[in-house]
DRENROTI-539749 format. One record per residue: residue number from 1; x, y, z of N, C-alpha, C in turn. Coordinates in Angstrom, 3 decimals, decimal comma. Atoms other than C-alpha are relative to their C-alpha. Example, Ala and Ser with C-alpha at 12.3 -4.5 7.8 and 13.67 -1.06 7.14 Angstrom:
<atoms>
atom i=1&nu=0,890&nv=-1,190&nw=0,000&cau=12,300&cav=-4,500&caw=7,800&cu=0,900&cv=1,200&cw=0,000
atom i=2&nu=-0,820&nv=-1,190&nw=-0,060&cau=13,670&cav=-1,060&caw=7,140&cu=-0,770&cv=1,090&cw=0,730
</atoms>
This chain:
<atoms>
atom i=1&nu=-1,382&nv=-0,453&nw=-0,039&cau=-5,160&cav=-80,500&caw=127,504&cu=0,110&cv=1,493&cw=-0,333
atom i=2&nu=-0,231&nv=-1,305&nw=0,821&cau=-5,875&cav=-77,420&caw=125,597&cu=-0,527&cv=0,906&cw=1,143
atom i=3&nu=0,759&nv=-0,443&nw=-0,987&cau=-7,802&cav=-76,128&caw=128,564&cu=1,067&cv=0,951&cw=1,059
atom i=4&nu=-1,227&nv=-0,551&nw=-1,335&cau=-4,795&cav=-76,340&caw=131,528&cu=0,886&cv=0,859&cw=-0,770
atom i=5&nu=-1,181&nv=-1,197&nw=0,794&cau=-2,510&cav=-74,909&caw=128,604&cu=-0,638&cv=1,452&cw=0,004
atom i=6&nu=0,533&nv=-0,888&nw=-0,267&cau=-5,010&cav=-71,635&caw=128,885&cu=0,218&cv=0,294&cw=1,718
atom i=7&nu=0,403&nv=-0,112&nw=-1,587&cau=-5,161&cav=-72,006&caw=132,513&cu=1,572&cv=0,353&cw=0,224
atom i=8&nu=-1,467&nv=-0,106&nw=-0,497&cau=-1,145&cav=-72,359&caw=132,824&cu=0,493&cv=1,655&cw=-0,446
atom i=9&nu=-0,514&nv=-1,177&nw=0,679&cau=-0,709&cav=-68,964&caw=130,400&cu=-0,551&cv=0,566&cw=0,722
atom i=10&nu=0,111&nv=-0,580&nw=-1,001&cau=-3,474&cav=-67,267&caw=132,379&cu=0,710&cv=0,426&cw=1,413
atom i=11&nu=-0,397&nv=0,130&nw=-0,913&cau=-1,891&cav=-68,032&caw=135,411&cu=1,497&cv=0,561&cw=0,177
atom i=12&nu=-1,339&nv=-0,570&nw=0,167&cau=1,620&cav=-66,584&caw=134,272&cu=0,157&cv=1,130&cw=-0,230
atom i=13&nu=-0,112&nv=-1,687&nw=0,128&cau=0,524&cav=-63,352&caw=132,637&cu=-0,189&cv=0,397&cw=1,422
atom i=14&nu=0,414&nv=-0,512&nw=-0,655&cau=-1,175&cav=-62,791&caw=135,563&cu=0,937&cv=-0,056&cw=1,515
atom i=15&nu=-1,218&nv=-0,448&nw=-0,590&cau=1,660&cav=-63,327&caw=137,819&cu=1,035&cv=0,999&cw=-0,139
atom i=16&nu=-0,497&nv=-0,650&nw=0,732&cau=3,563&cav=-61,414&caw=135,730&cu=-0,367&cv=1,352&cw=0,294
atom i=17&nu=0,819&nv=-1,044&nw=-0,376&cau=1,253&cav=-59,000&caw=136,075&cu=0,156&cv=1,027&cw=1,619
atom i=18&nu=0,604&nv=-0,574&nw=-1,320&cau=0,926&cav=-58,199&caw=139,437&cu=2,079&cv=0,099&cw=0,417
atom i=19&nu=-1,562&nv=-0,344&nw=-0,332&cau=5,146&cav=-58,700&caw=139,578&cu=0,592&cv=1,302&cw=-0,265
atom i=20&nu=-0,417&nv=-1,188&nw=0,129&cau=5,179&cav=-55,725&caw=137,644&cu=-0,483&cv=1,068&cw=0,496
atom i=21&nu=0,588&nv=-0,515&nw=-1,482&cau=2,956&cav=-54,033&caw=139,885&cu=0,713&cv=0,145&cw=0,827
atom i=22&nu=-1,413&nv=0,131&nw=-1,566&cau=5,445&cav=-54,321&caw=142,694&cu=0,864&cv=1,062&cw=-0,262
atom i=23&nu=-1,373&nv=-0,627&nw=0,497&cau=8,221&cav=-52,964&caw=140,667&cu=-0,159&cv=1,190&cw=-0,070
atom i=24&nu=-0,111&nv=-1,062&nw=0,086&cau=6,840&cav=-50,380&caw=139,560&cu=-1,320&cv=1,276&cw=1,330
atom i=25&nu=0,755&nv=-0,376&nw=-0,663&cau=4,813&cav=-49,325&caw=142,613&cu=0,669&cv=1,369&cw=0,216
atom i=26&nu=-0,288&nv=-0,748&nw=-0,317&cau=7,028&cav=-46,803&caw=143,655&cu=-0,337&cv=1,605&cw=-1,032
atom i=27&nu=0,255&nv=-1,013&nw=0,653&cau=6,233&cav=-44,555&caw=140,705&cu=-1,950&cv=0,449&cw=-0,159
atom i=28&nu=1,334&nv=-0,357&nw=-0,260&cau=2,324&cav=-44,846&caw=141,633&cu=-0,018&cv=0,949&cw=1,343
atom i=29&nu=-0,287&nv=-1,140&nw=-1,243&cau=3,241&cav=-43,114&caw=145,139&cu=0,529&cv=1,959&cw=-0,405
atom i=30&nu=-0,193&nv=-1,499&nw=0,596&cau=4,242&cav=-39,659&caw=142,437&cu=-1,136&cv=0,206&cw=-0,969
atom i=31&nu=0,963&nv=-0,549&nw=1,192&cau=0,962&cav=-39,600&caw=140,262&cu=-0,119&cv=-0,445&cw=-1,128
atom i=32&nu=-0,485&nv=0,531&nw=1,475&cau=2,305&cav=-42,228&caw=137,849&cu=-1,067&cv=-0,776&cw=-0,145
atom i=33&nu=1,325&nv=1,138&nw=0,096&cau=-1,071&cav=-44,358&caw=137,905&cu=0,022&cv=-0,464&cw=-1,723
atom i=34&nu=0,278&nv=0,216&nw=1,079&cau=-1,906&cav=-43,950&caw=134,298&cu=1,419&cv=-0,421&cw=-1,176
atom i=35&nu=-0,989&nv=-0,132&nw=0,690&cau=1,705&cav=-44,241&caw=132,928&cu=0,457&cv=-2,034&cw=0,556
atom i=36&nu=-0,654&nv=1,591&nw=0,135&cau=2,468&cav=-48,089&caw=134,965&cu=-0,724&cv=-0,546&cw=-0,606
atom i=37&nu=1,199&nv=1,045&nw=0,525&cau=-1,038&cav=-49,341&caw=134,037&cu=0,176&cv=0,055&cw=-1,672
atom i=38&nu=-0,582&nv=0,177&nw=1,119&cau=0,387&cav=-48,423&caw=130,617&cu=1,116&cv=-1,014&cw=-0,632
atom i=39&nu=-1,457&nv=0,534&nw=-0,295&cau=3,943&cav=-49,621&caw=131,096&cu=-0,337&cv=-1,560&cw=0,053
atom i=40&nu=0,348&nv=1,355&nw=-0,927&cau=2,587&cav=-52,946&caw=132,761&cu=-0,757&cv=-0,963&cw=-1,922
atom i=41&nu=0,782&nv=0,432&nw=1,221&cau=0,019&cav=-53,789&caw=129,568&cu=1,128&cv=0,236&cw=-1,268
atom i=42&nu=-1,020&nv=0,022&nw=0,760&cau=3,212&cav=-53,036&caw=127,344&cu=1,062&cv=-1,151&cw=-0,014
atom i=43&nu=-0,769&nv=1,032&nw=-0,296&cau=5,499&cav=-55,149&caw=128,859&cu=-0,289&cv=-1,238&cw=0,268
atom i=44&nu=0,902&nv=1,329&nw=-0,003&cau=3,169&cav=-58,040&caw=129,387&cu=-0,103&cv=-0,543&cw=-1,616
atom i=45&nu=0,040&nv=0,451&nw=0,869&cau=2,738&cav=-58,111&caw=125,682&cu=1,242&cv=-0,043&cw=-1,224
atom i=46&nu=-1,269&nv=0,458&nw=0,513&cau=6,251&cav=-57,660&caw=124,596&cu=0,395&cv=-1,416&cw=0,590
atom i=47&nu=-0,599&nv=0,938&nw=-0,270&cau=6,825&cav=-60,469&caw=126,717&cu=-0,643&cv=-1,236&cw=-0,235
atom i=48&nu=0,643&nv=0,804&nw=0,441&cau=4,419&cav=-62,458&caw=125,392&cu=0,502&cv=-0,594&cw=-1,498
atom i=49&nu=-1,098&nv=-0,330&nw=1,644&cau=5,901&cav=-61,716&caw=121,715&cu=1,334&cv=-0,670&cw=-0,103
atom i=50&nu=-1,023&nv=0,757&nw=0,339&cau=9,314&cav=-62,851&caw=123,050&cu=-0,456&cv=-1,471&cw=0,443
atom i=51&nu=0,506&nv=0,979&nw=-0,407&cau=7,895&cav=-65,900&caw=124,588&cu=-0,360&cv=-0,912&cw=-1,907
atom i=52&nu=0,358&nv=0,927&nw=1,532&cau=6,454&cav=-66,905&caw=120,700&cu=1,127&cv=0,372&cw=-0,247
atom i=53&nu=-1,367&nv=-0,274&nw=1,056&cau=9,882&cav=-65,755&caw=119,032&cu=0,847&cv=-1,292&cw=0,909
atom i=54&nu=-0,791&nv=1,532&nw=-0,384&cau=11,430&cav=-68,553&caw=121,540&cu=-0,208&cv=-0,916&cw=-0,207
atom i=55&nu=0,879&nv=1,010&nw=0,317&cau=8,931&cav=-70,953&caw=120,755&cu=0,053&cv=-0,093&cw=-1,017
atom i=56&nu=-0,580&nv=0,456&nw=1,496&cau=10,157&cav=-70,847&caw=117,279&cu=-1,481&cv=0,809&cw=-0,823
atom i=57&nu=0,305&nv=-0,874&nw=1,013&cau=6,971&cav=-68,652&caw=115,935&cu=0,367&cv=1,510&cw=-0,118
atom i=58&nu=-1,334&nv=-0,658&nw=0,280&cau=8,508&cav=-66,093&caw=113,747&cu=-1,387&cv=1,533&cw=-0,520
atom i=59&nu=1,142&nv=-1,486&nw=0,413&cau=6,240&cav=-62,865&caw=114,466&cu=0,882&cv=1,026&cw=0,419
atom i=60&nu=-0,658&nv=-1,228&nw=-0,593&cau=6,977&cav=-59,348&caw=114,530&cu=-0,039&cv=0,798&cw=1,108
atom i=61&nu=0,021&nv=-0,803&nw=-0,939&cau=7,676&cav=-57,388&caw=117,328&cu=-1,303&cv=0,917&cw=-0,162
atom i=62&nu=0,820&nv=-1,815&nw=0,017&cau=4,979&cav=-54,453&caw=117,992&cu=-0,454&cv=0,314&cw=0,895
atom i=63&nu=-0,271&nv=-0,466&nw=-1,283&cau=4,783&cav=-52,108&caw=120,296&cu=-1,754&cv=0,875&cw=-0,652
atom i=64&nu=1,084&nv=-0,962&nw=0,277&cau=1,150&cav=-50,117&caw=120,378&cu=0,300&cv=1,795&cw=-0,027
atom i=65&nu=-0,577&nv=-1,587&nw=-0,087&cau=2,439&cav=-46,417&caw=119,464&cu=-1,044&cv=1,024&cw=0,286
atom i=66&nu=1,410&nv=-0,934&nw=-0,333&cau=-1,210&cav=-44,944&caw=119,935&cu=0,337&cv=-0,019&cw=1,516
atom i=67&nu=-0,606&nv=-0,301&nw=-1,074&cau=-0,081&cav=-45,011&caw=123,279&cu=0,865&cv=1,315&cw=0,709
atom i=68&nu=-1,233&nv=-0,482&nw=-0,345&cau=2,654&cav=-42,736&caw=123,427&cu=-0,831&cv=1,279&cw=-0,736
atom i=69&nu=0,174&nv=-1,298&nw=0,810&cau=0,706&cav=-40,076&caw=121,251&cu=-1,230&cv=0,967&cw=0,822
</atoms>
């Protein structure tokens, strides 16, 4: 069981993934490469974060700020 539950999360980031890809394609067509592949790995794990805060565990937000510096 514990297995497909890996397989089902895989299978969602990684949709996820590639959705935000799409979105933000248009800013890879100006030189933005290094800024979605940022963006993308940000927002994948905020949304992972709210995903447990719905699920009733009670973690803190955090955003990687070494990023931004």
């Amino acid at each position: 069981m514990v297995e497909n539950d890996d397989v089902d999360f895989d299978k969602a980031t990684g949709q996820l993934r590639l959705a935000l890809n799409k979105v933000l394609k248009p800013l890879r067509m100006y030189g933005q490469d290094i800024y979605v592949d940022m963006a993308t790995r940000e927002i994948e794990s905020l949304a992972i974060q709210l995903h447990w805060k719905l699920s009733g565990l009670d973690i803190p937000y955090h955003i990687n700020d070494d990023l931004y510096r």
